[in-house]
N, C-alpha and C positions, 0 to 999 in steps of 0.2 A: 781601614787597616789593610797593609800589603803584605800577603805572606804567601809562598806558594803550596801552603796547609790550608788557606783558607782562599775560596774563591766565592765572589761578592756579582751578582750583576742584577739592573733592574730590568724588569722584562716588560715590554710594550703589552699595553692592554688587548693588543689585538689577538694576539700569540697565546692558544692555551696550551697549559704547562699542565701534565702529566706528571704523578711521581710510582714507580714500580715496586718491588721489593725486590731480594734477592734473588738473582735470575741462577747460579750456581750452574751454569754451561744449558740452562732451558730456551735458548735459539728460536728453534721450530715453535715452542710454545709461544712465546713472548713473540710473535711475528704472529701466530693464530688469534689472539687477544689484541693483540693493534688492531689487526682489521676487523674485529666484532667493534671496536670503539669509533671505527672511521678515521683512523687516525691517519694527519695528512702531514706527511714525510717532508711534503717541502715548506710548511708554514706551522706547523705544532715541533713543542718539545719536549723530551720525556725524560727524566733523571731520575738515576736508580739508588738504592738506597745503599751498593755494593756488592764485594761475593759474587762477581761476574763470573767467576770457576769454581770448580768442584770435580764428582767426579762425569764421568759420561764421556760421549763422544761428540759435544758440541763445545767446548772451552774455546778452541781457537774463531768460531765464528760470534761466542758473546765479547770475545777481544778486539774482533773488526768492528764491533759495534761504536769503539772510541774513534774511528776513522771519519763517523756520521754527524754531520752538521745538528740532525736534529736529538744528538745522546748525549748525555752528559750522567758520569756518578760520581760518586764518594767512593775513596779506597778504602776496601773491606780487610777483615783478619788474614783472609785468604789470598789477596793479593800482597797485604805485608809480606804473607810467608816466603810466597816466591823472593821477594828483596831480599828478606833477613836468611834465607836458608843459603845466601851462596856464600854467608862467610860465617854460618852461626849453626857449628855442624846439629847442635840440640835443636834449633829450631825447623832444621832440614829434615831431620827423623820424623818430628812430632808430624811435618805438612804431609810427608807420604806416607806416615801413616792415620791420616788422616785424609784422605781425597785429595791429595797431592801427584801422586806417584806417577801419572799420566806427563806432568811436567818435566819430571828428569830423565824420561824418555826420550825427551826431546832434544837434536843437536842442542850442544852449547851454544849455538850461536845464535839461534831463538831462541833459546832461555834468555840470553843479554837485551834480545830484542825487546822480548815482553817485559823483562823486568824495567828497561828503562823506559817503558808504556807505562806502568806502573807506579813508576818515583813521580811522575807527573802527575797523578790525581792530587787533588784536594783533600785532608780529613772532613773538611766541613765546606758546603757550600752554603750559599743567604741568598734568597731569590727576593731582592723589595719589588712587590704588585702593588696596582694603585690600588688597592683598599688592603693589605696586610704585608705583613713581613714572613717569609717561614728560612727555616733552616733542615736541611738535612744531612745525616749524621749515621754512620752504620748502624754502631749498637747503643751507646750509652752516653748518657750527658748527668753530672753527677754533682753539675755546680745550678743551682735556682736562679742562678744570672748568666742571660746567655754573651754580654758584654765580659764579666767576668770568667766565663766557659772559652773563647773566643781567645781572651789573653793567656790562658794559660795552655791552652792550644800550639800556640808560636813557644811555648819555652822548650817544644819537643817532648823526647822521653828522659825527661830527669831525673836520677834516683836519689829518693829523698824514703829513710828509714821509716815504715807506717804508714806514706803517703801515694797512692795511685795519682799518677799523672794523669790528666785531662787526657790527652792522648792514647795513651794508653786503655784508658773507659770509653774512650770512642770510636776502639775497635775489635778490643775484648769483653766492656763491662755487658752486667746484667742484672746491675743492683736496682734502677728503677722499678725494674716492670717484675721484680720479684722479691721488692719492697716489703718491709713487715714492721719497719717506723715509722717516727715524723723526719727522716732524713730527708725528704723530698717532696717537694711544692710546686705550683705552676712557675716554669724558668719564665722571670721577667727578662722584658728587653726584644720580645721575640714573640709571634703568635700561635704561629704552630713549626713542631719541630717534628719531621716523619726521619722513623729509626728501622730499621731488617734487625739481624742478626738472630734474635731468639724468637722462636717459629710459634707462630698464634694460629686459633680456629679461623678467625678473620681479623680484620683492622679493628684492633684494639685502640681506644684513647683512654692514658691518662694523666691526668694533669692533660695539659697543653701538647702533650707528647705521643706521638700515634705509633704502631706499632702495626708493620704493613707486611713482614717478612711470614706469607703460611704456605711454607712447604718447598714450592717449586718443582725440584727435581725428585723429591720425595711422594709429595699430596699432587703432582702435576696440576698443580694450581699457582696463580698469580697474583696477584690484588693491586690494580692498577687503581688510583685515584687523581679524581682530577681538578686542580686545586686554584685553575683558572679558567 
């Protein structure tokens, strides 16, 4: 499946792959914890779960981060904002007030720059390793098939009466991991699926579904895991 929502690649077994949680502008930190990992810049790769800004004084250096051969994320709530706030005056409010407001600080014309940094991410990337498949996803996956999660992905944010968009849950939801039915089962189609967005003690699993985002710029903590 080709969509530039969804980005797909198999990675050489040689290669270990790293997955981070929400970095939220934590720069200095997330360069402190690579090198406790040995983490080697020019043969590992490490993909984040989203949420590269927030607030603080490090957001433009987690944005050089996409410059880096060896970084890869998922577009988070936070980076939608920046998109959606320069023509969606309600959504422009909510982001600065919200750990935004560092951004419209900024000439227009790095705001244009990072925003169009941004329309390039992926909602979802698919890592196929020779022994598993994983998927990562900001916050929410709400369909138990990740083949059917994936299609409904590409149809965008469609408004349908009663209905959250797949999209939409995969950058705002947090119905999974604050679950109280049988709405939610291990997502077939897929082995493991690491998600950020709602902030844990540590790496949470459930179902199939890992929960890696604790804290960051809050707890100045990170939860790297490494999944090859």
């Amino acid at each position: 499946m080709t969509n530039r929502l969804i980005l797909h690649f198999e990675l050489n077994p040689q290669i270990r792959l790293y997955i981070v949680g929400d970095l939220h502008g934590s720069y200095k930190l997330l360069m402190q914890e690579l090198q406790k990992i040995n983490f080697d810049f020019e043969n590992d790769l490490l993909i984040c779960t989203g949420d590269l800004i927030y607030r603080g004084n490090e957001n433009l250096e987690c944005i050089s981060l996409l410059d880096q051969t060896w970084f890869l994320t998922v577009r988070g709530n936070h980076e939608e904002m920046c998109i959606r706030g320069q023509y969606d005056p309600k959504m422009k409010d909510m982001h600065e007030r919200n750990g935004g407001e560092w951004f419209y600080k900024l000439p227009q014309q790095k705001q244009l720059e990072i925003i169009n940094y941004f329309k390039e991410l992926p909602l979802v990337i698919e890592v196929q390793l020779e022994s598993k498949k994983i998927g990562i996803v900001h916050a929410d996956i709400d369909i138990n098939d990740w083949i059917s999660f994936k299609e409904d992905i590409v149809q965008g944010d469609y408004k349908i009466s009663g209905i959250t968009s797949a999209y939409i849950n995969a950058l705002w939801g947090r119905g999974r991991i604050r679950n109280n039915s049988n709405q939610y089962d291990i997502v077939e189609n897929i082995d493991e699926i690491y998600l950020g967005h709602t902030i844990v003690k540590e790496h949470t699993q459930i179902d199939n579904c890992h929960y890696i985002d604790v804290g960051s710029s809050f707890t100045h903590k990170l939860c790297i895991v490494k999944v090859q």
